[in-house]
N, C-alpha and C positions, 0 to 999 in steps of 0.2 A: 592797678591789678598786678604793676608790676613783671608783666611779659611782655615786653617792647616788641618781641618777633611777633606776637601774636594781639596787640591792641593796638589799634590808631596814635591813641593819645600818648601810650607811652611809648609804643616808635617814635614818633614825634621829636617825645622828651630826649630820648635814651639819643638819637642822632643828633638834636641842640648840645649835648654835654659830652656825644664821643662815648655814652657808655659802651658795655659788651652789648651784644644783641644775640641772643643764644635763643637755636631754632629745636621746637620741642615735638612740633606735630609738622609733619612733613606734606607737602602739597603744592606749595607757595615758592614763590622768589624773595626771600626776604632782603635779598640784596636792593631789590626795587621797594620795597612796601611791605608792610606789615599784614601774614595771612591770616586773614578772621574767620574761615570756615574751616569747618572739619575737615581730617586726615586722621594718616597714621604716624602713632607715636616713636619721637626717637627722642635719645640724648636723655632717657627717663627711665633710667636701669632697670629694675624686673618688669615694668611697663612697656617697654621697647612693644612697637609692632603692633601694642593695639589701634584697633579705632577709636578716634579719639570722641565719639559721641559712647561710646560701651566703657570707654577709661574711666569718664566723669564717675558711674556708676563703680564700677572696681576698686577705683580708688578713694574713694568717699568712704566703698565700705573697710578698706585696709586700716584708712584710719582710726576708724572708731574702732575693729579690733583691738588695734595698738592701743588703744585709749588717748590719741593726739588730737584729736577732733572729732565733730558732730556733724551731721548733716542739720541746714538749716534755711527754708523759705525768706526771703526778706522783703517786706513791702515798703515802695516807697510812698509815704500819701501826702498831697502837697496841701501848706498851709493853706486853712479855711476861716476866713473872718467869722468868725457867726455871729456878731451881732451887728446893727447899723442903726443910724440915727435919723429914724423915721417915725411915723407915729404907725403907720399899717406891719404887720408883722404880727407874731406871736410875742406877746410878752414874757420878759427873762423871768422868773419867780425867784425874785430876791428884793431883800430889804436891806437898807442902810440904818445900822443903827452906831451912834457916834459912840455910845457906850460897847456895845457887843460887837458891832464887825457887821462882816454879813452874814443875815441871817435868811435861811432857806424859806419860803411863804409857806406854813403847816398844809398836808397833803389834803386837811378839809377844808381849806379855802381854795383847792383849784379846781376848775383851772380861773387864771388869771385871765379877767378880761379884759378888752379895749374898753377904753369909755366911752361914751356915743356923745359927740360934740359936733355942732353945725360948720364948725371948720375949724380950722387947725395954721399954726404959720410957723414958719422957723425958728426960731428962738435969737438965733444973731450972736451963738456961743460958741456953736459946735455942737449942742447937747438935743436929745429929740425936739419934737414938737409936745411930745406927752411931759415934759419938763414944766412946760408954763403953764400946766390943768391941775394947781394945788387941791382941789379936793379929792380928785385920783392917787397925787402922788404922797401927799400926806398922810401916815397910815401910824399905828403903833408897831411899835417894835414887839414879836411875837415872845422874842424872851424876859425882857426887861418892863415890857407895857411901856417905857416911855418914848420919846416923839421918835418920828424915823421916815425912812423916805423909800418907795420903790424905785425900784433900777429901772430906769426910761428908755434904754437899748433893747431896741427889741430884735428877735432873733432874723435872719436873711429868709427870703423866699424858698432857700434849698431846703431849711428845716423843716418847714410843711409838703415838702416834695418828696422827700426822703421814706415819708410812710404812705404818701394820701393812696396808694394802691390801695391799702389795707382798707381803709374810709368808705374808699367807694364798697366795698361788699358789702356795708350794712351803714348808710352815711346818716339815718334819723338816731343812732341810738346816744340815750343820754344818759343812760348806764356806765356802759365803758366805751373803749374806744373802737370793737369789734367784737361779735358775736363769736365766740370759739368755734360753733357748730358751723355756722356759716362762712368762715375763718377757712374750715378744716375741708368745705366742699368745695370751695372756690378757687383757692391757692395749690400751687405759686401760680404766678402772671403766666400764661403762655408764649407770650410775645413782646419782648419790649422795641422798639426803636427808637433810637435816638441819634444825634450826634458824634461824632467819634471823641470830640473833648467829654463827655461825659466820661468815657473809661477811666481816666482820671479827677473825676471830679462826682458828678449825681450819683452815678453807675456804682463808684465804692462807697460812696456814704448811705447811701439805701442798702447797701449789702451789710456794712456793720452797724447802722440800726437794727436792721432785720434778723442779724445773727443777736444782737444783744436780746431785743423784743423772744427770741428760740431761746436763749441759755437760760428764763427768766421763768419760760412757759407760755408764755401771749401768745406764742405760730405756732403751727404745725411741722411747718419744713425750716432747714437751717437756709434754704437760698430761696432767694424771693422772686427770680426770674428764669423759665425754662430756657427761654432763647433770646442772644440780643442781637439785631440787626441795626447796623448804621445806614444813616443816610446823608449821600451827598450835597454837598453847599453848592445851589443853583448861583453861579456867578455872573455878573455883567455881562455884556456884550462887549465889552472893554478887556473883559477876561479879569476882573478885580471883584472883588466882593463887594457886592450894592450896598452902599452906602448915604447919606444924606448929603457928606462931605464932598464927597465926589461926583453930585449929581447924576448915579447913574442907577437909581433905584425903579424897578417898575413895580405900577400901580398896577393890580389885580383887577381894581374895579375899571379903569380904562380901557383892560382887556375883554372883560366880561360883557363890557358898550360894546363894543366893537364886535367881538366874534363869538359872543355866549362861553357861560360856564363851562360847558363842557369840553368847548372847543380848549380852553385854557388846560382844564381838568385831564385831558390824555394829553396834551402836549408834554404836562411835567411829570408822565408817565412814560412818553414814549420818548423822549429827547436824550436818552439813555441810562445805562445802568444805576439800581435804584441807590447804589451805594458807592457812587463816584461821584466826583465832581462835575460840573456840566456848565458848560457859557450859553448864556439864555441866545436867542433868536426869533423874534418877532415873526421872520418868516415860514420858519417852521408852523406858528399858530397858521397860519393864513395853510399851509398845507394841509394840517389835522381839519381845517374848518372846510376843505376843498371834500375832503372825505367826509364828512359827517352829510353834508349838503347831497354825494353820492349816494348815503346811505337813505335817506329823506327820498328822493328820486326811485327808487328800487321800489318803492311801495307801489310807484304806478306799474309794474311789470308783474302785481302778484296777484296770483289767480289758484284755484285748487285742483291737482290734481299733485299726481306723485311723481316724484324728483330725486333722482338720486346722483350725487356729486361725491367722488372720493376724497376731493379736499376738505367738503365739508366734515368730514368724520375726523379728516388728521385734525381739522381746526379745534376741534370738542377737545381733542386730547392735548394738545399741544397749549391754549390758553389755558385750562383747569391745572394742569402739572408747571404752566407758568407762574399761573396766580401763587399755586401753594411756595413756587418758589422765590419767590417777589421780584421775579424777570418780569416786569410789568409795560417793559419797552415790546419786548419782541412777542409777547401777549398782543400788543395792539397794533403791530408789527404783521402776524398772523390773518388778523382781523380784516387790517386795509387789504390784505390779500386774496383775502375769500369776498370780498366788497368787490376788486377787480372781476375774480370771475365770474361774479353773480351779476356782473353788468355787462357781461359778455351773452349772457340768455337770452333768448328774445320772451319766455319767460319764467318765472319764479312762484314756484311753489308757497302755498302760505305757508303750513310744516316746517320747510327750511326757512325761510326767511322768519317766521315769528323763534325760530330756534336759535340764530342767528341773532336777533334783538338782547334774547334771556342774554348769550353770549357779551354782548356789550353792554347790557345796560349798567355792570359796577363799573366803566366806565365813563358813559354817557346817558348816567339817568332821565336827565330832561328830555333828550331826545327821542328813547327808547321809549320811554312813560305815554309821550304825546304819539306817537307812531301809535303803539299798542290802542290806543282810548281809538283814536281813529278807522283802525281796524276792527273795532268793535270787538275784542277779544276781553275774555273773562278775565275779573281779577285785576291784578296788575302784572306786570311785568316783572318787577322786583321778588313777585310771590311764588313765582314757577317752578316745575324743578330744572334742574340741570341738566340737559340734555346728555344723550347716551350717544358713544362712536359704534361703531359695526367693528369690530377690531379686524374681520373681512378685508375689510375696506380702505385700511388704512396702510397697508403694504403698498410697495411701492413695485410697481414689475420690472423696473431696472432699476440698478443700484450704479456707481463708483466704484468698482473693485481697484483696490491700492496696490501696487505694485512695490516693494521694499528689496534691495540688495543690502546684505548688512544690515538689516535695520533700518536703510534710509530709503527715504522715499526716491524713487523712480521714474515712476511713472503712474499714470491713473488709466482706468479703460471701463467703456459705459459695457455691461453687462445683462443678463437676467439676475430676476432677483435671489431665485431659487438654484443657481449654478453648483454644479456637482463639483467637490475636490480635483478632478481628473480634467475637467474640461477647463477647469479657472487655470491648473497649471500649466495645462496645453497652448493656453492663450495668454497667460503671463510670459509664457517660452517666449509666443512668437510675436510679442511687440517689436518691433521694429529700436523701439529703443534701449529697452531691457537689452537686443539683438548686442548694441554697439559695447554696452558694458559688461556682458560675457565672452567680448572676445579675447580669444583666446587663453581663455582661463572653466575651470568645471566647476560646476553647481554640485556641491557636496551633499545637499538638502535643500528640498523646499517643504515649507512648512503654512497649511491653508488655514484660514481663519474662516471659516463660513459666513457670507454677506460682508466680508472687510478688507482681508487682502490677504496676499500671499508673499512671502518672504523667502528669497531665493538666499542662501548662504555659500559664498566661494571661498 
């Protein structure tokens, strides 16, 4: 890049060879290290003194006034093999012909199919397995009519990956390869998730597919997905990614003997965030299975009459606003919580408790399913609706009030929850500890935040 003060690599350089090192955006020590984040600009004559995030823009457009330059996007997209030498794949639609070259397979012969063979073996070349099935691969040359050969690479698993979104909205048609109409109702994806290597890899190649299939007329929309969430790689117990070689791979179905579905099923829900890394732990299953087992037990405490609990209401609101937001730890987080005080009753309303099931059962279907049939409730459990909070109910009658000097935190103090400006500031005055950090100095302002904190400024 060429700004040694301002890039790793060529600080690096520029201090291996003794160049100059000339500081242009000001924040940094560049004596010690090259500074990478924004500031304000100096040593950059009519530029001087901007921000150096509002510069980028200034001076991008200075240049292309001047006519010295453009603005301009650049993407980097890393090589993709696309073909491999296998016999399963998508076949390439091309012919060898020794006269002509190669020649594209006419658009009324496709698509190009696999052959249907009882088995298949390596060839012992390099070249596929569809190499050694001469009646497949011996074909005429579409231009010349004489002998020729298809191309036996066939395309990688990302090629059929890159559109099957589109497949699934209408997957019998032998027409085309998507219904427009159905195309135009269905699309884009709502939700993708994936890995975070795809951003580099699936994630762009379904997108310039997708843009190509838009500039051609096949979509409707130029982006193929509303939203992408990652999700993190469940590691070892070793803390290494399970692997074969390492011996440290767990078996699902071990799990599944042992502690049920479902018990596995919230564990790799609740063992943390859905888009971090996480080091598995066996004994956490054994904890999730300690709760589920509590849950199964509760049914003997349930009897009918009416019951009313305020955590039950936060719980309604707090897993549905989790789910949507795929906080799926502290969803089930929530859950073992309202489980605690439902076992503190001596007893439990059906109401709440068959409310409470609806509540868990996207995570412990099997369990919820067999409770509900048990209880002899209509339907399934899976079919309910979702239950409704009292928003009444879900206040909390004392709060946390923050206490800040400058901006910083201070102190904290348990409160009502409805505390008046006058009375929070009366009580921020007289903590004992705020006491020690206003001595001898005056409160120029304080400033109240209703239900959060107050901010004293000296």
């Amino acid at each position: 890049m060429v700004v040694p003060a301002h890039d790793k690599r060529d600080y690096d350089f520029a201090k291996k060879y003794d160049l100059e090192i000339i500081e242009v955006v000001k924040g940094g020590d560049i004596s010690k290290d090259a500074f990478i984040n924004y500031g304000v600009l100096i040593n950059s004559s009519k530029f001087d003194g901007l921000d150096s995030k509002k510069a980028i823009t200034d001076i991008s457009n200075w240049l292309e006034n001047e006519k010295r330059g453009r603005k301009a996007v650049h993407y980097k997209l890393r090589d993709w093999v696309f073909s491999r030498q296998r016999y399963w794949g998508e076949p390439i639609p091309l012919i060898h012909c020794e006269k002509c070259g190669i020649v594209p397979v006419p658009e009324k012969d496709l698509p190009v199919l696999l052959p249907k063979v009882k088995s298949y073996e390596p060839t012992g070349t390099g070249e596929s397995p569809l190499a050694k099935i001469e009646k497949w691969v011996n074909v005429k040359c579409p231009k010349c009519k004489g002998a020729a050969k298809r191309e036996t690479n066939t395309m990688p698993n990302w090629a059929g990956s890159c559109w099957y979104y589109l497949r699934y909205i209408d997957p019998k048609n032998n027409r085309v390869f998507v219904d427009k109409n159905k195309e135009k109702y269905w699309s884009p994806v709502d939700l993708y998730v994936g890995g975070a290597e795809h951003a580099t890899r699936h994630l762009i190649y379904a997108r310039f597919w997708h843009r190509f299939l838009f500039d051609i007329g096949e979509v409707s929309y130029p982006e193929p997905f509303k939203k992408l969430k990652h999700v993190g790689l469940i590691l070892a117990s070793d803390g290494r990614k399970m692997s074969k070689r390492w011996g440290n791979v767990i078996n699902p179905d071990d799990i599944i003997k042992e502690y049920g579905a479902d018990a596995l099923r919230i564990y790799e829900m609740f063992m943390g965030p859905f888009d971090q890394q996480i080091v598995w732990d066996t004994k956490g299953v054994k904890g999730v299975a300690r709760f589920l087992e509590k849950v199964w037990m509760l049914k003997s405490k349930v009897s009918v009459f009416d019951q009313k609990i305020n955590l039950f209401h936060k719980t309604v609101k707090k897993v549905g606003e989790d789910i949507e937001a795929m906080k799926f730890n502290t969803a089930v987080s929530s859950l073992m919580i309202l489980a605690n005080e439902l076992e503190k009753q001596e007893k439990v309303s059906l109401k709440l408790y068959s409310s409470f099931l609806i509540l868990l059962n996207s995570f412990a279907p099997f369990l919820t399913e067999e409770i509900w049939n048990e209880l002899k409730l209509k339907g399934l459990c899976c079919e309910q609706k979702w239950p409704e909070y009292d928003s009444k109910l879900i206040k909390d009658d004392r709060i946390n009030l923050i206490i800040q000097i400058n901006g910083k935190v201070r102190d904290k103090i348990e409160v009502e929850a409805g505390i008046g400006e006058e009375e929070a500031k009366k009580m921020a005055m007289g903590s004992e500890r705020i006491k020690k950090w206003l001595e001898g100095k005056e409160a120029k302002k304080i400033i109240f935040i209703q239900g959060k904190l107050v901010n004293i400024v000296i």
